[in-house]
Structure formats: structure tokens, C-alpha cells
N, C-alpha and C positions, 0 to 999 in steps of 0.2 A: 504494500500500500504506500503511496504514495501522497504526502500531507503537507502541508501549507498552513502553520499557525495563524492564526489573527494578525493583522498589523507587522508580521515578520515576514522580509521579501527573500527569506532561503525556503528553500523546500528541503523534506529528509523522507527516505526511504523507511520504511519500519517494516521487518519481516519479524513472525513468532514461526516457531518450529516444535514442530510432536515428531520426534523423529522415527522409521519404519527398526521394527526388529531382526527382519534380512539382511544380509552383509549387500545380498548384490544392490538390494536396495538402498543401503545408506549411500552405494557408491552413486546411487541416481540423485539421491536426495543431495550431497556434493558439489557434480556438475551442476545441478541448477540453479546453489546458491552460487556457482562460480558465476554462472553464464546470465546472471541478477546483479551480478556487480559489474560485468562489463559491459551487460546494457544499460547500467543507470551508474557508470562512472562519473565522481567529479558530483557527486551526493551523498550527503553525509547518511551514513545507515544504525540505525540499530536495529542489533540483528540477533536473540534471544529464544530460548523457550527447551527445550528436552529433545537433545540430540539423540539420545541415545546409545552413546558410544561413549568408550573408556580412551582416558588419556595414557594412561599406561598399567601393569600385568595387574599392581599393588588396586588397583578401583574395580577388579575384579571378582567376582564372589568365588569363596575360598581363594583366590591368586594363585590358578594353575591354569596350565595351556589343556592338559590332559583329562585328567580325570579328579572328580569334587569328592574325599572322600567322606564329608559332610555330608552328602547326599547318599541317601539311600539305595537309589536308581543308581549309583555310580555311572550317569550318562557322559557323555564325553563330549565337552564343551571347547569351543571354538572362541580365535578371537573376533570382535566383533567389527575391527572397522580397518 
């Protein structure tokens, strides 16, 4: 969305984000925010909401690439982005 305060002659870009729980899809949900910045370059953006994705191993539940031996299911979890 694109907005225009009262009486203020900037405009800003405002995106919220719910992010998808797919890997393949986070990587759509990415390109779009790229390709949101290079069509409204030269706008100041805030850009907010629930990416759904881990910055690194440790923001991971239990913090393994393999197997959660927390979990009962001992399923075998992936990283996510």
C-alpha cells in the first residue's frame, strides 16, 4: 500500500507480511518483496509482520538440522528458508 499523510508531500510504501510455511514458498514470498522494492524504488518502506523464517540454527525449535529428540514423532525437520 501505498500512502500519503495529511499535509506531508512524501509518500511511503507500507507492506505487513504473514509469511507461507513452504521453503519453496518463502523463496516466492522473497522475490516479491525484492521485485516491490525495485518497482517503488526511491520510497521510503516499512516493511513488517511474520516472516516466518529463522535467522539462524539457535531460533530453531530444539536447534537441530536433523532430528527433535523432544518430539515424540522424532520427524525430521528441515531448515526453513
Amino acid at each position: 500500500m501505498v500512502i500519503q499523510p495529511l499535509g506531508d508531500k512524501e509518500v511511503y510504501l507500507i507492506t505487513n507480511v504473514y509469511g507461507p510455511q513452504k521453503p519453496r514458498d518463502k523463496l516466492r514470498l522473497l522475490t516479491s518483496l525484492e521485485d516491490l522494492r525495485v518497482r517503488h524504488s526511491g520510497i521510503p518502506w516499512i516493511l513488517g509482520g511474520d516472516f516466518n523464517m529463522i535467522r539462524s540454527l539457535s531460533e530453531r525449535k530444539c536447534g537441530t538440522l536433523t532430528y527433535c529428540k523432544k518430539e515424540s514423532t522424532r520427524k525430521e525437520t528441515e531448515i526453513q528458508c
